[in-house]
N, C-alpha and C positions, 0 to 999 in steps of 0.2 A: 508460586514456586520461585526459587532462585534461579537466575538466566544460567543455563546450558547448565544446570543439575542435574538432567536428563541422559546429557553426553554420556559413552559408556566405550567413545573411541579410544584406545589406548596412548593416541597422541594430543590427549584432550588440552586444550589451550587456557590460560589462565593468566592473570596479568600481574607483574610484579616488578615493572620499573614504571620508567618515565621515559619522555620525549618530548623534546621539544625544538622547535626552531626549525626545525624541517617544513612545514605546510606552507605552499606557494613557494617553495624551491623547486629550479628544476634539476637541480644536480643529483644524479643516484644516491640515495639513502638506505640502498636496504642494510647496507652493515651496523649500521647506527640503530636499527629496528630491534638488533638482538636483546637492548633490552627494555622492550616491551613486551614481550612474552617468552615464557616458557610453555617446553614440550618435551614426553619423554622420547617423543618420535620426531627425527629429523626431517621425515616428510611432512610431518604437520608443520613443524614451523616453516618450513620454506616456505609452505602455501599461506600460511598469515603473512608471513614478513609479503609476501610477492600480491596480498589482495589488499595490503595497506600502501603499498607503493603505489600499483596500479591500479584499484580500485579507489583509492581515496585522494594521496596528495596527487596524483598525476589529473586530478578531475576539477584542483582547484582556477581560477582565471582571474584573471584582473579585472577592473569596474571595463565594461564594453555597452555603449548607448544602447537600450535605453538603460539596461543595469548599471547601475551609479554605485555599485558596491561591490567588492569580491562576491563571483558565486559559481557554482557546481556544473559543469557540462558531464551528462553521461557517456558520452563517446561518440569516435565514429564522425567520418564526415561531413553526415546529413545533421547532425543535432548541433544543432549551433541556441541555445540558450538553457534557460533551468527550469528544469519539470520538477511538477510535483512527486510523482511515483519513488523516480530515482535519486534524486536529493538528501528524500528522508535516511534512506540507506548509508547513502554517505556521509550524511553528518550525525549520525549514532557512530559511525566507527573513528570518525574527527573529534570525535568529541574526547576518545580515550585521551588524548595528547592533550600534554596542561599548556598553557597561555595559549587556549586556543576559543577562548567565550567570547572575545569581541569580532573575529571570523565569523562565527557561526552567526550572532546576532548581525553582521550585514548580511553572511546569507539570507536570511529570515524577511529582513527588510526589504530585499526586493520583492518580497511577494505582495509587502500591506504599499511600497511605490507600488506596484501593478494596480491595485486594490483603487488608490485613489486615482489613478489617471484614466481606469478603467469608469467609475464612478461619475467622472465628467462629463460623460456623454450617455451612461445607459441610462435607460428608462429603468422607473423606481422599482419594483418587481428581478431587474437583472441585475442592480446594485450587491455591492460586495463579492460578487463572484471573481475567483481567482483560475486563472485559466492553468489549461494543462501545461503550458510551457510558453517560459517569457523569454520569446524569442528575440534573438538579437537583432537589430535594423541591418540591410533593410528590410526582412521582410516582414510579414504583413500579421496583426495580430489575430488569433487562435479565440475562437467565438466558442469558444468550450470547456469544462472544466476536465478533472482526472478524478482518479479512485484520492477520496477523501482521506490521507493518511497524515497531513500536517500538525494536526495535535498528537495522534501518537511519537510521529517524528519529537514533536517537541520534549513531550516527556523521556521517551527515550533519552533526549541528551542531557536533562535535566536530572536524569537516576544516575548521569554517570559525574558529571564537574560540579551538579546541585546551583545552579545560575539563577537566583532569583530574578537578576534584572532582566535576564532572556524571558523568564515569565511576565513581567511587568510589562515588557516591551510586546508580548504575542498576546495574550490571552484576549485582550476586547476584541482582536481583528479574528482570531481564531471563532469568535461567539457568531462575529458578523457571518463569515465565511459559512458555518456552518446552519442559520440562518437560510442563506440564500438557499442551501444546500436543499431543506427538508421543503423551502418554498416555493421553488422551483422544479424539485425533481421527486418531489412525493404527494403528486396531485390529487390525490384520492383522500389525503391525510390517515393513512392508516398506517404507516412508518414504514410504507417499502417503496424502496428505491430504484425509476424509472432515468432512465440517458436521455441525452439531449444535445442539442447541438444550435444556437441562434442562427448561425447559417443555414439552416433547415437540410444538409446534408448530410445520409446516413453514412455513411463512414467516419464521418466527424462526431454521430453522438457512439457510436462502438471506440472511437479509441477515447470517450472516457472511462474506460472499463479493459478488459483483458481482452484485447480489440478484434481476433478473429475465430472467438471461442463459437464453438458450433450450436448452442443455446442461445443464441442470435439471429442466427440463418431462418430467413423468411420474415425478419423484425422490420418495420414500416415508422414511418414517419409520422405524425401525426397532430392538427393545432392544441391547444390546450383543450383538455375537456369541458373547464368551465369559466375559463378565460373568453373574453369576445370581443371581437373590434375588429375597426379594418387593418390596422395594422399590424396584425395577429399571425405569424406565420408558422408552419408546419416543422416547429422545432423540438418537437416532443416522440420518445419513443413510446410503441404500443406496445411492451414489455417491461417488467421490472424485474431486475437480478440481484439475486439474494448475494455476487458478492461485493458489488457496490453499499448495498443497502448493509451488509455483514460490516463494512468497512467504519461510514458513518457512526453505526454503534461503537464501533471500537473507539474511534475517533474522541466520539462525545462519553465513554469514559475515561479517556485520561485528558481529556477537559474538566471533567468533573471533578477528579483528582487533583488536578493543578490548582483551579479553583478552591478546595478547598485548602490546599497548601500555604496559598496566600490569603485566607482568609474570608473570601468570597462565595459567604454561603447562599448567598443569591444567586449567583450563577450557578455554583454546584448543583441547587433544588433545579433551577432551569434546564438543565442539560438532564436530571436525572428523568425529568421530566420525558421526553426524546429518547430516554432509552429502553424506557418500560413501554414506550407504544411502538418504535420498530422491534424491540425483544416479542410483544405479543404478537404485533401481526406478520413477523418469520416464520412464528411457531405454528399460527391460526392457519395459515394461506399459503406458505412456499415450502412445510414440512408435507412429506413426504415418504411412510416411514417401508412402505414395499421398494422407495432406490433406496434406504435407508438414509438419507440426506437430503438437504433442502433445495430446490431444483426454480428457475424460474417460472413466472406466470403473467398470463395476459393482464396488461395493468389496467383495464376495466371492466373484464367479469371475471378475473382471477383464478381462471384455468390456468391449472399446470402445465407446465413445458416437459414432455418427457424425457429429456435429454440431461445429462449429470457430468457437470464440466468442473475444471480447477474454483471457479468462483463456488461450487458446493461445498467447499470444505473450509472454505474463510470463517463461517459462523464458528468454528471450534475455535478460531484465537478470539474471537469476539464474545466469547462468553455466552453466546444466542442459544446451545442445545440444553435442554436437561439432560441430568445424567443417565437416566435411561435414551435420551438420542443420540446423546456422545458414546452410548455404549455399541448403538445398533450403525451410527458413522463410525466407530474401526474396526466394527465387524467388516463391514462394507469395503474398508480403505487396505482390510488386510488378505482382501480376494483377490484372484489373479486379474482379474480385470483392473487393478490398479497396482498390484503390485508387480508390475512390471520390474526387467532387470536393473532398471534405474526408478525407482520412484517417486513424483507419483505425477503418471501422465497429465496432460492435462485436458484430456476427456477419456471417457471411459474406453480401454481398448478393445470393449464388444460393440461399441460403434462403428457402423461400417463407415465414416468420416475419419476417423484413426490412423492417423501415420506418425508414426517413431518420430518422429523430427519436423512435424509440421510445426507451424508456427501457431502456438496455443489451439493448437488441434490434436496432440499429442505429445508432444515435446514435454520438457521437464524446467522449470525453472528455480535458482535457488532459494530466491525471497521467499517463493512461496511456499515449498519443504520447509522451510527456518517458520511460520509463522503454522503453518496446520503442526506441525512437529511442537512447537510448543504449546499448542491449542490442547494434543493431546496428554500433554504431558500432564498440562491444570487441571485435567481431567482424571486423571493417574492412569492414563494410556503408555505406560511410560518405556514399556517394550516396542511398539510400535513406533513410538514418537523415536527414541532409542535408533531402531533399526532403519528410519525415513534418513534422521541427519546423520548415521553412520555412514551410508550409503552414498550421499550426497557430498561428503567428506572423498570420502576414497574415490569416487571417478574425478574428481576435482585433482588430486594428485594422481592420477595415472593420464588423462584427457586435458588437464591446465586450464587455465580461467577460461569462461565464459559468461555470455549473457541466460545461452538456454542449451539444453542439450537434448540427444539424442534418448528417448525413453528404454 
């Protein structure tokens, strides 16, 4: 489908200028924003022009040790370097503004400097991994990865300025990256997606994931299954979540897509490869069809988790349901247990762990509306998807930007 063809808000947003020269200014720009988009509604454009100022150029930073290049802080006091989750977000909307391809490709490059300085010392098996957030000195480097969304990222910016050389320049590190991904954290090899954390501490392998969702609670630590030695430690979760594992998929098709873009139909068959075995074994082992959606499970005798949090509903942008699943997932997503007055919590709100504004225990966030919202759309859920990013629009202009909100 075409991006936000689904939209059916009356101040639906649409692009028909240009901008430029603005990004890594700190001087206000929003007037200069008007023409980047049009609206017939003047509360939609405020809130574009005010989530490109504040969400995007206000997030750019200069090269700070160990980042040697321009790159993206998400906010906030405590965040002092660039993650992977919140990045990608930002530079799909950086990407609108023209002379902005050689920005984005140093963003990028910090990840593959991470990649090789991380490389120099890890042992072969934890090669290539890219940590959740490359945090600025002094402190101490993050022995973790995040939700795998740096190939979509990429494509994304690539459907918007079309940058071959940003492809030239990511795509073998994206292969590595994703690589380390399936060999590290899908130990079973049946294409689902287990946390982890080298420091062997669980809170470090939940924030690679949607870090306090309640399909966690009571998750253990655990050494590799069939890994052995002494120097082997307890860096392994005893769970795998379908929306880490949702994520990967997505990932490794617009890897595949890229690949074949530039002509690399080796890689394209490799990665298709990785998608037809996490696509079977979500469907085999983490479907579900009494939640009506795919829930996690014990990642060595592959019991379900009865618990149905935000990471359930990722496989719909990941192309993972058939369409009789995607039909019996908005059945499900359009009950009141998730159609809450903002939608859609981020666990079910007939669990009794459910509160309006917890932190990924009910709360609502917008990346993730925007990506099940278009999961359902590919699907021709397109009232539902319709009525999730309507929704998600209008408390945004009555309540003003956020990271998550009240459900």
């Amino acid at each position: 489908m075409k991006r936000r063809e689904f939209l059916i808000t009356s101040g639906g947003v649409s692009l028909v200028g240009v901008l430029s020269n603005l990004a890594g200014t700190s001087e206000p720009v929003v007037h200069e924003l008007e023409s980047l988009f049009k609206a017939n509604s003047p509360e939609v454009l405020t809130l574009a022009k005010r989530v490109m100022q504040k969400c995007v150029l206000d997030k750019i930073m200069p090269p700070t040790p160990p980042l040697e290049n321009t790159w993206i802080v998400p906010g906030g006091p405590y965040y002092k370097g660039q993650w992977l989750w919140d990045t990608m977000f930002v530079v799909d909307l950086l990407s609108i503004l023209p002379d902005k391809k050689k920005l984005i490709r140093d963003v990028f490059q910090n990840y593959w400097d991470f990649q090789d300085r991380w490389n120099k010392t890890a042992p072969e098996y934890a090669r290539d991994m890219i940590t959740v957030a490359i945090k600025t000195e002094p402190q101490a480097v993050r022995q973790f990865s995040q939700i795998p969304i740096l190939a979509w990222g990429v494509e994304r910016v690539h459907r918007r300025n079309g940058d071959k050389e940003l492809l030239r320049q990511c795509l073998g590190r994206l292969e590595r990256f994703h690589d380390w991904y399936w060999r590290e954290r899908d130990l079973h090899d049946n294409g689902l997606i287990t946390l982890g954390a080298y420091t062997g501490r669980l809170q470090h392998a939940k924030w690679e994931t949607f870090d306090y969702e309640c399909n966690m609670d009571g998750m253990q630590m655990t050494v590799h299954p069939k890994r052995k030695g002494p120097t082997e430690g307890a860096w392994y979760a005893d769970i795998c979540v379908p929306g880490n594992t949702a994520y990967l998929i997505m990932g490794e098709r617009s890897l595949a897509r890229l690949a074949e873009i530039v002509g690399d139909k080796e890689m394209a068959a490799r990665r298709r490869l990785h998608i037809e075995k996490g696509v079977q074994g979500m469907r085999e082992h983490m479907w579900d069809e009494e939640a009506g959606t795919f829930l996690s499970i014990r990642r060595d005798t592959l019991e379900r988790i009865p618990v149905t949090t935000i990471g359930s509903w990722i496989p719909l942008a990941a192309g993972v349901p058939t369409d009789a699943m995607a039909r019996r997932m908005a059945q499900v997503l359009a009950s009141p247990a998730w159609m809450t007055p903002l939608p859609v919590p981020t666990v079910d709100r007939t669990d009794e762990r459910w509160k309006s504004d917890a932190f990924w225990r009910g709360d609502v966030w917008p990346p993730t509306n925007y990506q099940i919202a278009s999961g359902l759309a590919a699907y021709g859920h397109r009232d539902l998807a319709a009525k999730i990013a309507d929704t998600t629009i209008a408390n945004a202009i009555k309540n003003g930007i956020s990271e998550h909100y009240d459900s």
